[in-house]
C-alpha positions, 0 to 999 in steps of 0.5 A: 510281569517281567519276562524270565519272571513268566518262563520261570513261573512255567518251570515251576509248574513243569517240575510240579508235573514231574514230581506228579509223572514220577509218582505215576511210574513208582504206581505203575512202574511203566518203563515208558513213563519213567522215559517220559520222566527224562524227556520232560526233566530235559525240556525243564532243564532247558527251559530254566536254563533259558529263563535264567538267560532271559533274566541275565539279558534283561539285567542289561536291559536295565541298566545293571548288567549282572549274572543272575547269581546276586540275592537270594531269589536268584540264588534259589532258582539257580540252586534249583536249576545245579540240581537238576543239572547234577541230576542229568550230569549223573544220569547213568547211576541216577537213574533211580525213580525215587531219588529223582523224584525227590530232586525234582520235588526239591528244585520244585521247593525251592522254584516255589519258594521262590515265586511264592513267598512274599519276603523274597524280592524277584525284582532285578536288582543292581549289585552292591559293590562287594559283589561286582567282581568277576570272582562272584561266578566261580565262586556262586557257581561251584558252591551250589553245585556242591549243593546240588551234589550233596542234595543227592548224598542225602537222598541217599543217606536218608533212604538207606538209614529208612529202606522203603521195601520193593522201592528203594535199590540195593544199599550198596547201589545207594553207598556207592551213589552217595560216594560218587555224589560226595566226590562230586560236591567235596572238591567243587565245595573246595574250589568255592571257598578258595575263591570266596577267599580271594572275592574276599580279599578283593572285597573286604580286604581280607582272604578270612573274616570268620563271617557266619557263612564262612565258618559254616562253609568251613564245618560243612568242608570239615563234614564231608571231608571226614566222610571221605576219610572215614571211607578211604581212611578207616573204611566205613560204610552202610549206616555210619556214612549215611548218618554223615551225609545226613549231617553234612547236608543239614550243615549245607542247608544251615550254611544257605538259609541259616546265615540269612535268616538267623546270623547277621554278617557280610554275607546276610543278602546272600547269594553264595 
């Protein structure tokens, strides 16, 4: 077994940890063992960040000498690790126990999936020529960001739409969090199509093809774009919002898995 393929089996089993930590706090609701929650989310971070590091200088090692951003394993365990970068990143208004629980119970989803399904295949492999420009790490990069960020939108969209009495926080804390996830995701999901667009062009020749990914990239935008300005604009809030970001992120979810898996087109080997 190779390497990266060791230290990110670790990480998985780290983020189960977390998950089970963070079910001790919401039974105890010891403010010491919600510190240790963070420590620990730290130590994975930083694990998986290394995994992820190993894996690139292993790709060297053989031969290919690529970021690990180029098939669907790698684009799993790197949308795991943009989820709990964006979890550290907004840490001051995340620190609410059920929601990063619920991110580390999806990092750890999509980490298993990842080690564990027999259709995915964890071997290194070169890149295709479509894929061998330096526009590939801005654009994968940026997108699952966006990802990670509306992960958390939905999280709070959910949790407002179904309240969990004596767990949850205020709903205006939750609308606030789901504003401020949107504003993180919305303008880096921007930036990913644009440089998609320009990857294209390089690639294929044109900034625009109405591929499969990029048409749901495009009704995702439109989404989270009418979230804002249903805010800004026409000044919704409480439920309607919730049910956007809700919407929105099942479009994030069909644009990631739905073109592999349902709809053919240049993007089907999928990484972005």
């Amino acid at each position: 077994m190779e390497l990266n393929s060791r230290i990110l089996g670790v990480v998985t089993l780290l983020y189960l940890l977390l998950f089970f930590i963070h079910l001790l706090y919401l039974a105890t609701k010891k403010e010491g063992i919600y510190r240790a929650v963070w420590l620990l989310l730290y130590v994975t971070f930083g694990l998986h960040s290394v995994g992820l590091a190993v894996r690139w200088v292993e790709s060297y090692r053989l031969g290919m000498g690529h970021a690990p951003l180029s098939n669907f394993y790698e684009s799993l365990i790197f949308y795991a690790w943009c989820i709990s970068l964006i979890v550290i990143i907004m840490k001051k208004r995340l620190y609410i126990p059920l929601i990063t629980a619920f991110a580390s119970l999806a990092a750890l989803a999509f980490m298993g999936y990842a080690s564990l399904s027999p259709s995915v295949d964890r071997h290194i492999q070169p890149l295709i020529p479509a894929l061998q420009s330096n526009w590939l790490h801005v654009h994968v990069f940026t997108c699952f960001i966006a990802y990670a960020a509306f992960a958390v939108s939905f999280l709070c969209g959910v949790f407002h739409l179904f309240p969990w009495k004596g767990i949850i926080p205020p709903k205006t804390k939750l609308e606030e969090l789901n504003y401020r996830s949107v504003m993180v995701g919305f303008p880096m999901l921007s930036v990913g199509i644009l440089t998609g667009a320009v990857w294209a062009n390089f690639a294929w020749g044109s900034y625009w093809t109405w591929d499969p990914k990029e048409t749901w990239s495009l009704i995702t935008w439109i989404i989270y774009a009418l979230f804002l300005h249903a805010r800004f604009a026409r000044g919704w809030k409480g439920t309607r919002i919730a049910v956007l970001s809700v919407v929105g992120f099942a479009s994030v979810i069909f644009t990631y898995f739905g073109v592999n898996f349902v709809l053919t087109g240049l993007h089907s080997y999928g990484a972005s």
